[in-house]
C-alpha positions in Angstrom: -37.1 -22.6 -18.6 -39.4 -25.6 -19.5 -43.0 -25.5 -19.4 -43.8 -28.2 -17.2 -41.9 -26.6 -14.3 -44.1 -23.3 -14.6 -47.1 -25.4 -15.2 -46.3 -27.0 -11.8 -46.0 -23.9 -9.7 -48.7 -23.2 -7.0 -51.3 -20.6 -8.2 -49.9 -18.8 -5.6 -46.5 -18.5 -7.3 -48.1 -15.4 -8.9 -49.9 -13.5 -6.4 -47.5 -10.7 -6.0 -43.8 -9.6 -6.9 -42.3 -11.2 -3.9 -43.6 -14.4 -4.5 -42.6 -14.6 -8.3 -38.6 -13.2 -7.6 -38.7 -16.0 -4.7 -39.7 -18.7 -7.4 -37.5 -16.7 -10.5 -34.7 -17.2 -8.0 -35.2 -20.4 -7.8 -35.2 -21.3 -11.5 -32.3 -18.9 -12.0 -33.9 -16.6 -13.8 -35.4 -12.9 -13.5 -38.7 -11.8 -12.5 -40.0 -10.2 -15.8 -38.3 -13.3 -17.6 -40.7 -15.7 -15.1 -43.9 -13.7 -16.1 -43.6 -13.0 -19.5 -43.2 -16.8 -19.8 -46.3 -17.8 -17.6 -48.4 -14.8 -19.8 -47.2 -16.5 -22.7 -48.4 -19.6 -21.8 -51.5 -18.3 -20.2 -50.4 -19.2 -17.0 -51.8 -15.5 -15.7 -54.3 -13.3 -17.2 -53.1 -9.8 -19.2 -54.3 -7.9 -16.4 -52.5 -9.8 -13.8 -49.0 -9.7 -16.0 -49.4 -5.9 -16.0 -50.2 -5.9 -12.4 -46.6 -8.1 -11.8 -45.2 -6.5 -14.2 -45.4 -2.9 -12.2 -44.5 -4.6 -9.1 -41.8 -6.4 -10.1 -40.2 -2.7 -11.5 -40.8 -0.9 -8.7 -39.3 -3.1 -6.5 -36.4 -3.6 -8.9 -36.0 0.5 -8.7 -35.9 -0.2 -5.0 -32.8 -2.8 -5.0 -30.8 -0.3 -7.3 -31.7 2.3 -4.9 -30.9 0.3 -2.2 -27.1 -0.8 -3.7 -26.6 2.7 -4.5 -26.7 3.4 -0.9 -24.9 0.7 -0.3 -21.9 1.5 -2.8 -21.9 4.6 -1.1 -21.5 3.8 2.4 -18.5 1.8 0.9 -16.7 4.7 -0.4 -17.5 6.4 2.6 -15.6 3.5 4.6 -12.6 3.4 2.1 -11.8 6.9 2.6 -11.9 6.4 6.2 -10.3 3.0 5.4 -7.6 2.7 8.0 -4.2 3.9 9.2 -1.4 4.2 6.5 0.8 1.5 5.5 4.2 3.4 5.8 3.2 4.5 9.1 2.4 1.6 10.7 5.9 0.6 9.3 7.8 2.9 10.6 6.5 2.2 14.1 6.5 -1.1 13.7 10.4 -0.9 12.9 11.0 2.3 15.0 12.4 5.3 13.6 15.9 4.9 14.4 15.9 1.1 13.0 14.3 2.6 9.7 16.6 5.7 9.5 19.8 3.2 9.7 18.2 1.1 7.4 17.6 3.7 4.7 21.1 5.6 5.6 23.0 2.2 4.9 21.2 1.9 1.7 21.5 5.0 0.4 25.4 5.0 1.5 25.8 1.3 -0.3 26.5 -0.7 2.4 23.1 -3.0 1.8 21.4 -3.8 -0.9 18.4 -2.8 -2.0 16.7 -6.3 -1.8 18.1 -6.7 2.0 16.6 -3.3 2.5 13.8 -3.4 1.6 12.8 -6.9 3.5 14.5 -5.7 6.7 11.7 -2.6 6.3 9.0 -4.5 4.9 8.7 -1.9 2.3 9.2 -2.5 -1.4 12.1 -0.2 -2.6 10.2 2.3 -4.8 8.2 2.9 -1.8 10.9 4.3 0.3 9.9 7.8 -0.5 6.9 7.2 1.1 8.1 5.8 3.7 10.6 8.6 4.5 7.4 11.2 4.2 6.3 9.1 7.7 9.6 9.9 9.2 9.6 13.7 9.0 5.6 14.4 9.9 
C-alpha cells in the first residue's frame, strides 16, 4: 500500500472502524493492515490506533457472528432443500411408464443406456428410483 495514498486520505478516514474498513476496502486491504500502516507512519496517534484497533475487532467478531448465523440458516434450508429427485421422476414419467421401463431392462429387451435416458435416471440410480415406486 504506498504511502502517498494513506498520506492523502481525509482526517476523517480515521475517525472510527466504519470509516477505515470503508477506505481498507477500497485499497484492498484489511482494517488492522490500514491502521497499523497509518500508526506506523504517524498518520494517527498510539491512543487513537488502540482506539481503532478495539473497534475494528469487535466489529470483526460481529461479521463472524453474523456468517455463522448465516451458514446456519443455510443448512437449515438444505435440509429442507426440496422434493426428491427420483420422485419427481417417477411422476414426471408416471408409474406404469417407469415400471415398463425398468421391467424391459431388467428382462433385456433395452439397454441400459436407452433406459436410463427414457427415465432420466442414470443407471446405478435405479434403485433409488424403484424405492419411489413402492412408498
Amino acid at each position: 500500500m504506498p504511502k502517498e495514498f494513506i498520506e492523502n486520505l481525509d482526517k476523517k478516514a480515521f475517525e472510527n472502524a466504519k470509516e477505515v474498513f470503508k477506505n481498507a476496502k477500497i485499497i484492498g486491504v484489511s482494517s488492522f493492515a490500514l491502521i497499523v500502516r497509518a500508526l506506523n507512519l504517524n498518520i494517527i496517534s498510539l491512543n487513537s490506533y488502540k482506539k481503532l484497533k478495539v473497534e475494528a475487532d469487535y466489529e470483526y467478531n460481529e461479521f463472524l457472528k453474523r456468517e455463522a448465523e448465516k451458514k446456519a440458516r443455510q443448512k437449515e434450508k438444505e435440509k429442507t432443500g426440496g422434493p426428491n429427485y427420483f420422485l419427481l421422476q417417477l411422476n414426471r414419467n408416471s408409474r406404469l411408464f417407469t415400471q415398463t421401463v425398468l421391467d424391459a431392462f431388467r428382462g433385456g429387451y433395452i439397454e441400459p443406456t436407452q433406459a436410463s435416458n427414457l427415465l432420466n435416471v442414470k443407471v446405478n440410480k435405479f434403485p433409488k428410483l424403484e424405492a419411489q415406486m413402492y412408498r
